[in-house]
LOVO-544567 format. One record per atom (N, C-alpha, C): atom name; residue in one letter; z, x, y. Coordinates in steps of 0.05 Angstrom, whole numbers. Each point is the difference from the previous one (the first is absolute). Layout:
N
site | code | pz | px | py
CA | A | Z | X | Y
...
// end
This chain:
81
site | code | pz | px | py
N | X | 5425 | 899 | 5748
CA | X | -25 | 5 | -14
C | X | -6 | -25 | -18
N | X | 21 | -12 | -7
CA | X | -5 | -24 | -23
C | X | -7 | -21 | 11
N | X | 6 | 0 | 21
CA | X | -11 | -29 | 23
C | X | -30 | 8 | 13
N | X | -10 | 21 | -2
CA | X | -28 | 6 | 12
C | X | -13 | -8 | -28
N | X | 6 | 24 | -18
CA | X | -17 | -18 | -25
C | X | -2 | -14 | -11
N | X | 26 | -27 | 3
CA | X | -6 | -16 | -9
C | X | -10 | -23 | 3
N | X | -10 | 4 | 29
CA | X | -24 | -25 | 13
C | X | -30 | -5 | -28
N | X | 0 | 25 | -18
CA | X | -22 | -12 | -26
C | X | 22 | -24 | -9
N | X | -21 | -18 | -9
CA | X | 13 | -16 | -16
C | X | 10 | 1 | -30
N | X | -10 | 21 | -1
CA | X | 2 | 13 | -36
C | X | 19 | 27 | 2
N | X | 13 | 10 | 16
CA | X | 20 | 21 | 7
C | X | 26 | -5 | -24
N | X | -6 | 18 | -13
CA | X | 20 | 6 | -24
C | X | 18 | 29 | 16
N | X | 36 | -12 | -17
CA | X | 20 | 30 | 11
C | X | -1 | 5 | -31
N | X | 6 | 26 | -9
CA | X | 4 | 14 | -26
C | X | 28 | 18 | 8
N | X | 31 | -13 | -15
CA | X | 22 | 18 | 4
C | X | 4 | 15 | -15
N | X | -1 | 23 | -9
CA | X | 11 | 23 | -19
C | X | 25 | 15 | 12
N | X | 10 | 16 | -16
CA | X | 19 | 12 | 6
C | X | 22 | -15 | 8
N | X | 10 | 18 | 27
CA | X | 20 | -15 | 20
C | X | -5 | -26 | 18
N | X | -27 | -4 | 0
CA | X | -15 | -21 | 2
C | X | 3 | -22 | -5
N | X | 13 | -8 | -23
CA | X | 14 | -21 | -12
C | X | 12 | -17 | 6
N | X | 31 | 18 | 16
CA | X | 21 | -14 | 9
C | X | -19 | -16 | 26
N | X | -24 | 5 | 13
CA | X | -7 | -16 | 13
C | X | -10 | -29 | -5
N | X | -3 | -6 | -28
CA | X | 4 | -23 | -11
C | X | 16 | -13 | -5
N | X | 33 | 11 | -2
CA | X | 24 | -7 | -8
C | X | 20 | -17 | 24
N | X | -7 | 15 | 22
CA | X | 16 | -1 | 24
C | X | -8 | -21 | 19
N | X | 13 | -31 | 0
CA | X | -18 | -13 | 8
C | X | -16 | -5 | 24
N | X | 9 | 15 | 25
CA | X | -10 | -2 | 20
C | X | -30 | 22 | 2
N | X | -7 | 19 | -19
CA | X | -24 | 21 | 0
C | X | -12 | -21 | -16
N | X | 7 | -13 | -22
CA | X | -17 | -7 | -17
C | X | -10 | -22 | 18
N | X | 12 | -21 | 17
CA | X | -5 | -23 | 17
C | X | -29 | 6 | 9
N | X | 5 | 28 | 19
CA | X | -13 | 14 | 13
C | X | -22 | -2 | -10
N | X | -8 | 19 | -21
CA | X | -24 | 5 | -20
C | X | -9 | -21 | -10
N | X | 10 | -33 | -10
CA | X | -11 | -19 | -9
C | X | -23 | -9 | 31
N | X | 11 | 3 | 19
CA | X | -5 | -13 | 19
C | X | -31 | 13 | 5
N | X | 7 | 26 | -5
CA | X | -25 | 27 | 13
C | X | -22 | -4 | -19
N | X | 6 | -4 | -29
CA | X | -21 | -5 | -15
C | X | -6 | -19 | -19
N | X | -26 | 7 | -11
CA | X | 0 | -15 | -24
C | X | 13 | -6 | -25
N | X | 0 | 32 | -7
CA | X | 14 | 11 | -36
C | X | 20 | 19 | 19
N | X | 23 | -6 | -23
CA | X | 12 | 29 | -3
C | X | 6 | 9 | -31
N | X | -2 | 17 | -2
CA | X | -1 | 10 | -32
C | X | 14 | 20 | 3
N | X | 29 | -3 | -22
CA | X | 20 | 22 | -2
C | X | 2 | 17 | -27
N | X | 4 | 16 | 0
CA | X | -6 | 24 | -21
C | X | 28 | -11 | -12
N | X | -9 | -8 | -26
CA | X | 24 | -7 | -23
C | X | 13 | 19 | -8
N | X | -16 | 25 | -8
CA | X | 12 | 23 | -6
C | X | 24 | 6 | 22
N | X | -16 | 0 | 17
CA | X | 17 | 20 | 30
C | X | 29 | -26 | 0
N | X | -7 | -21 | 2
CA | X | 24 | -15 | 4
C | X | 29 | -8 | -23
N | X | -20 | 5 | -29
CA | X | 25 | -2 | -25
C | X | 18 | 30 | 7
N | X | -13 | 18 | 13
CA | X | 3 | 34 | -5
C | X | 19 | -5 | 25
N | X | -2 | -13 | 18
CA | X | 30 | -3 | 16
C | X | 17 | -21 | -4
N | X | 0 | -7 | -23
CA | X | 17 | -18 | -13
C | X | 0 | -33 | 6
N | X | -23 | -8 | 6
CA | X | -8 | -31 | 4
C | X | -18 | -12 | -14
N | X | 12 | -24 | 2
CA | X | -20 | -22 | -21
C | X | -27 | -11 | 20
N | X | -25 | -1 | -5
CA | X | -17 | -23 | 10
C | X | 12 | -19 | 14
N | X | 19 | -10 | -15
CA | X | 12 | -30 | 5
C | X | 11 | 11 | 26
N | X | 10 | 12 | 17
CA | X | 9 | 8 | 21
C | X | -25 | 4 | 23
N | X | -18 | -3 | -6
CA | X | -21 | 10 | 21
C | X | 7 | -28 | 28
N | X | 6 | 8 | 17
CA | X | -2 | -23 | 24
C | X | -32 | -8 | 4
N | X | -19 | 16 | -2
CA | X | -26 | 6 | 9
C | X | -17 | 11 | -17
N | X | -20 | -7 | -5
CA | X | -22 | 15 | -22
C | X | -2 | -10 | -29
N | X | -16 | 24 | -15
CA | X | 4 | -15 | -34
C | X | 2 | 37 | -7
N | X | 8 | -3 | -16
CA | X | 10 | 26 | -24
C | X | -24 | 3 | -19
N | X | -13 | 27 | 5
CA | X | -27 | 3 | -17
C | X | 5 | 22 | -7
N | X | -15 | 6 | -22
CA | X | -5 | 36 | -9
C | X | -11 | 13 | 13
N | X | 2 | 31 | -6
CA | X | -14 | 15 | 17
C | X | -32 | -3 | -11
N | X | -15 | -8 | -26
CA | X | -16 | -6 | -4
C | X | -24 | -23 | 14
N | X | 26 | -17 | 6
CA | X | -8 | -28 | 24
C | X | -12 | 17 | 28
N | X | 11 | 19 | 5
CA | X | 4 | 11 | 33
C | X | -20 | 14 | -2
N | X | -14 | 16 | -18
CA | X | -17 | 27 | 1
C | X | -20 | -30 | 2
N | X | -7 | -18 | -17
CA | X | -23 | -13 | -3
C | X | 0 | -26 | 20
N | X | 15 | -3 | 13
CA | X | -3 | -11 | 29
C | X | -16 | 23 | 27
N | X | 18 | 25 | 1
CA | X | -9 | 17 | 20
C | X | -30 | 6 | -18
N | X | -10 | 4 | -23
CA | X | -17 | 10 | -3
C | X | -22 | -23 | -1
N | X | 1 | -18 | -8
CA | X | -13 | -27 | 0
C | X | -13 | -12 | 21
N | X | 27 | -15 | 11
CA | X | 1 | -22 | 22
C | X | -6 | 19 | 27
N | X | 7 | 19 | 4
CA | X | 7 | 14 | 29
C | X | -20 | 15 | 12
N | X | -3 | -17 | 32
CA | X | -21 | 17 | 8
C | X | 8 | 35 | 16
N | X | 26 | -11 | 2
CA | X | 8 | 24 | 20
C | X | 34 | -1 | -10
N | X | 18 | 25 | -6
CA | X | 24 | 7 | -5
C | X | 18 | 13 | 24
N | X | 20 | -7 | 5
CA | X | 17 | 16 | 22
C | X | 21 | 5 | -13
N | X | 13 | 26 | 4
CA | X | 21 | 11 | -9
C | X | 18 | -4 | 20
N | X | 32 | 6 | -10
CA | X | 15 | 8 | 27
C | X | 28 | 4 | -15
// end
């Protein structure tokens, strides 16, 4: 799915939750640099499983305040999964 949408050139990933470790691990995160533009990882979600920012292989570490006003802002269209 991340490789169809991310033919936009402006294709942002948003990790929450379990989501995360897909920033951490370096061969998903490789993946996802490659697929898009942004990736933006939920700081909360990632201190709350016991990691620093400084560990992200991939992405930047934002609030959930950052995320609501990206999807609500910037975004023409949202996909869940």
């Amino acid at each position: 799915m991340i490789k169809r949408l991310s033919e936009k050139a402006d294709a942002s990933v948003i990790l929450v939750e379990d989501g995360v470790y897909q920033a951490l691990i370096p061969a998903p995160a490789d993946r996802l640099s490659k697929a898009t533009s942004q990736i933006l990882v939920s700081r909360e979600d990632l201190e709350a499983r016991g990691f620093d920012p400084s560990e992200l292989k991939a992405g930047s570490a934002v609030e959930y305040a950052d995320i609501v006003d990206l999807i609500m802002e910037k975004t023409d269209r949202t996909v869940t999964g």
